[in-house]
N, C-alpha and C positions, 0 to 999 in steps of 0.2 A: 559582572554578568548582566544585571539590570539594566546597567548603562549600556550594553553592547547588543540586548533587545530593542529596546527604544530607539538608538541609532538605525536599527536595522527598519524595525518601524516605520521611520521617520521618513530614510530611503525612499520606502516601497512607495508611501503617501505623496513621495513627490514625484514620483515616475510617473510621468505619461503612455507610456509603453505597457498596456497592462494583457496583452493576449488575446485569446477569444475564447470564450466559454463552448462548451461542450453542448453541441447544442442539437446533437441529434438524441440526442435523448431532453424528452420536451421540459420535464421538470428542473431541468439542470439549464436550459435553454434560457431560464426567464435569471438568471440570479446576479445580482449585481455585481458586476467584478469587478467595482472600487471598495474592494474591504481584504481585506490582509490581517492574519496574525501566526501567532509564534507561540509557544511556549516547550519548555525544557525541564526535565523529573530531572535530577539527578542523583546521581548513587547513593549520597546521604540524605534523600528525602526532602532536600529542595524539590518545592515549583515554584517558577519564575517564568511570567507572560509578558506581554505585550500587544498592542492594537487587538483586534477582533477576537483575544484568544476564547472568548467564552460562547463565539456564536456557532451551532451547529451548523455540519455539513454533513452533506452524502462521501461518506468516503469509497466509495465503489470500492476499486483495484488493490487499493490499501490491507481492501478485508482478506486478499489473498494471501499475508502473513498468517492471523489468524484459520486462518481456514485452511494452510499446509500444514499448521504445527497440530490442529485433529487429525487429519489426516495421517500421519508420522505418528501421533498417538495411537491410532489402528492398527496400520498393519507394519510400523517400520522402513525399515527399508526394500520390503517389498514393492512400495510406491513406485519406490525408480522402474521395474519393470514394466511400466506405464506411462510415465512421465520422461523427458530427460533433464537432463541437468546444464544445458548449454545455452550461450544468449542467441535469440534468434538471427538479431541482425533485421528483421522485418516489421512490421507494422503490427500492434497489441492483437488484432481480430486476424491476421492473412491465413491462408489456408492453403497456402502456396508448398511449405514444406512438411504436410499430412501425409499427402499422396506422394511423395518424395521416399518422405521415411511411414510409412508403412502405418500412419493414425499414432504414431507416437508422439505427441507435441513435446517439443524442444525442451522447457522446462516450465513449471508451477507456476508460473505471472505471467504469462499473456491467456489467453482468453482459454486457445483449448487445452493448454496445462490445466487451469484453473478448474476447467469444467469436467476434466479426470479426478484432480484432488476434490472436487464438491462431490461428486460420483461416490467415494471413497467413505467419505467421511456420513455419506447418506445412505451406505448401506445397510440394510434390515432395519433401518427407520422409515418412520414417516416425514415427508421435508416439515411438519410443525416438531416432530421431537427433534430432529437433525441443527434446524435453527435453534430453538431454547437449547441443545448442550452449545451450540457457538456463541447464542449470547452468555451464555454461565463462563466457560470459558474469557468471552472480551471483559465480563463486570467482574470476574476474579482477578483478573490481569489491571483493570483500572480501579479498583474498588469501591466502583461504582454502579449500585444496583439500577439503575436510570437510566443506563442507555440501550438504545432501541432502534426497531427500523422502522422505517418511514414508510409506508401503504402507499401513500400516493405514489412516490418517489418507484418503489418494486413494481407497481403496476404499469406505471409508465415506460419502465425501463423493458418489461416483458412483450407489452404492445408494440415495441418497436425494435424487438431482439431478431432482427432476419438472420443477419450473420450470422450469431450466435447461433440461432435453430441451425445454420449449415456447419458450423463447426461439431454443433454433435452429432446431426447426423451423420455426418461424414466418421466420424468418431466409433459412432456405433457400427457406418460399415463394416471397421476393423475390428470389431468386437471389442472395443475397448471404454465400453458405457454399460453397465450394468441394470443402470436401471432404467425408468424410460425414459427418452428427452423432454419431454415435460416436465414429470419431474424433478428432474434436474435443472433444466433450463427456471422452474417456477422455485427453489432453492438459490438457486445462482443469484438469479434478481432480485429475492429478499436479503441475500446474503450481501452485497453489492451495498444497498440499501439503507445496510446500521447509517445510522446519525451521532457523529461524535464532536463538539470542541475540540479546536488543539491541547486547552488542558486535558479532556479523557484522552485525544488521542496519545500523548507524550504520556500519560500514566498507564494507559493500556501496552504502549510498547517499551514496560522497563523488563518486563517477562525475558528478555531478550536481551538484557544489558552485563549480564555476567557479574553482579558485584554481591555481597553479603547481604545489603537489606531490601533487595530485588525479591517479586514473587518469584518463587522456584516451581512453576508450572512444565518448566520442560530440562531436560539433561543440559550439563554442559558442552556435551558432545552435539545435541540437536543443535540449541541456540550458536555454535559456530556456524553449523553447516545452512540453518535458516541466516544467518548473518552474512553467510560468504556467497548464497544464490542471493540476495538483496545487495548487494554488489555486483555481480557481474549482471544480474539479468534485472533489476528489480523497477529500470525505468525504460524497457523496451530496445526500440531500436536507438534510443539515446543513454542506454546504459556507460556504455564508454565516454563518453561526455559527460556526466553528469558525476563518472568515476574518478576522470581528470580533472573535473574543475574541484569538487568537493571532496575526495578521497573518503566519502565514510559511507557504507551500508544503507540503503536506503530504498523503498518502495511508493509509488508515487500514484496516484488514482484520476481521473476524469474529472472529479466532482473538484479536484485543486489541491487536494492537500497529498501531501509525502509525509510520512514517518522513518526518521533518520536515526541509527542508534550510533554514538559513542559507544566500544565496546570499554565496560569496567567503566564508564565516567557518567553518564545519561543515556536517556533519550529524549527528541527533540522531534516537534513537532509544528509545520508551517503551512497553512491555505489562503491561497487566492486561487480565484475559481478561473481567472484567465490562462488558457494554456499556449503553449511553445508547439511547433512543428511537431514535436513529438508525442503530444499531447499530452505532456508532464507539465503542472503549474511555473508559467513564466516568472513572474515572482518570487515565486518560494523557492527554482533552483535559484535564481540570483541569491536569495536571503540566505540563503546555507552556502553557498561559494563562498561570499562574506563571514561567516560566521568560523567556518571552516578556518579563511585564512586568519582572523582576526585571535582566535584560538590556538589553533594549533594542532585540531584535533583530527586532523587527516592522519588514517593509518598509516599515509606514506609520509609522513612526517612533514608535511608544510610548515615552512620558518613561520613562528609566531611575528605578527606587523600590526600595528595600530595604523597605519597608512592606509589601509583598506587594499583593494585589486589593483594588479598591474598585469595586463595582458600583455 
């Protein structure tokens, strides 16, 4: 498995093709996107990294794992009646099928999912006690009391949140914002924000991996159903793509990195900050296509190959 990091690595380092960074949001605008890493928890308490795995990032979009499994800790599955559960097919911010369907965002990972589930989970708090249970939650999940959000990173993201203000207003027209769009919108952006390594993030996401010496922070019945919406929806309008190349669970952020789980075997964690069309880290899907096939670990059973891809 070491060997099959390092290869991967090695790849990414010689790829010319590395994306383009995220670069409406200014802090995320300036960050070098020749750096790549990977690392992997798995079920028996392996970690195994490679290239950049220790250097933090913003994992924005990422955080929407975390922050539907408080959510789902509230009120259950009452959520759905708020949220849905289907891939959008559209762009991570569009607002196109709000007014369609009635202020009900499609499901929990694009922006106005997200900003019902922040909604949710910030009710009858303040967004500083709201964020401290999400960070208790990420440092229980990684066991690691260290990690944190980034101020600059939240402030800048809030400074340049148009959309997002229109998504919740629009949200609230259908009465489905509780509390004000500020603060929510001022939750969202620090939430967005945490700073994690691929090592926290891959130890942060074994909460979700189904095996014995995994935190048991959520049911087995949630951790499916958070594992089967990071499937079908969890990389936007390049969800199917990203299903077909890779076949494993996976949720992906702006800042570059995606958190993938193997369900029962790890979870796996890779950022480069340059992104794809889709605005999913270019590199990091390549590095788990690979991985994927070089393993075996697609749920759809992809023949195990040392040969690497064949398109």
């Amino acid at each position: 498995m070491q060997h099959l990091l390092d290869d991967i690595a090695a790849m990414a380092a010689a790829d010319p093709e590395r994306g383009v960074v995220a670069s409406y949001i200014p802090e995320l605008a300036g960050i070098d996107p020749n750096q790549f890493g990977i690392a992997i928890a798995t079920a028996d308490g392996e970690v195994l990294t490679a290239g950049d795995a220790e250097t933090p990032f913003s994992i924005q979009s990422v955080s929407k794992i975390f922050a539907l499994a408080l959510a789902l800790g509230r009120v259950g599955d009452q959520l759905w009646r708020r949220v849905g559960r289907e891939p959008s097919g559209l762009s991570f911010d569009s607002m196109l099928l709000l007014e369609r369907e009635d202020g009900i965002p499609r499901n929990p990972f694009i922006n106005a999912g997200a900003l019902v589930t922040t909604d949710t989970y910030l009710a009858g708090s303040t967004p500083r006690e709201a964020l401290g249970e999400l960070l208790r939650f990420m440092r229980a999940a990684a066991d690691d009391d260290s990690i944190h959000i980034n101020e600059t990173v939240a402030k800048s993201e809030f400074r340049t949140a148009h959309r997002n203000f229109s998504l919740a207003h629009y949200l609230a027209s259908f009465g489905n914002l509780r509390a004000s769009v500020e603060k929510v919108l001022g939750t969202y952006c620090h939430q967005c924000a945490v700073e994690m390594s691929c090592r926290q993030l891959a130890l942060a996401g074994r909460f979700l991996v189904d095996a014995p010496l995994m935190p048991g922070l959520v049911s087995v019945e949630r951790r499916r159903r958070i594992n089967a919406l990071m499937m079908t929806c969890g990389h936007y309008d390049g969800s199917g793509d990203f299903a077909f190349r890779v076949g494993m669970p996976g949720k992906s952020g702006v800042g570059g990195g995606i958190l993938v789980i193997s369900p029962g075997r790890a979870s796996i964690a890779v950022w480069s900050p340059g992104l794809n069309r889709y605005g999913n880290s270019k590199l990091g899907t390549e590095a788990m296509e690979t991985f994927a096939h070089r393993t075996g670990w697609s749920v759809f059973g992809v023949p195990h190959s040392a040969e690497g891809i064949k398109r």
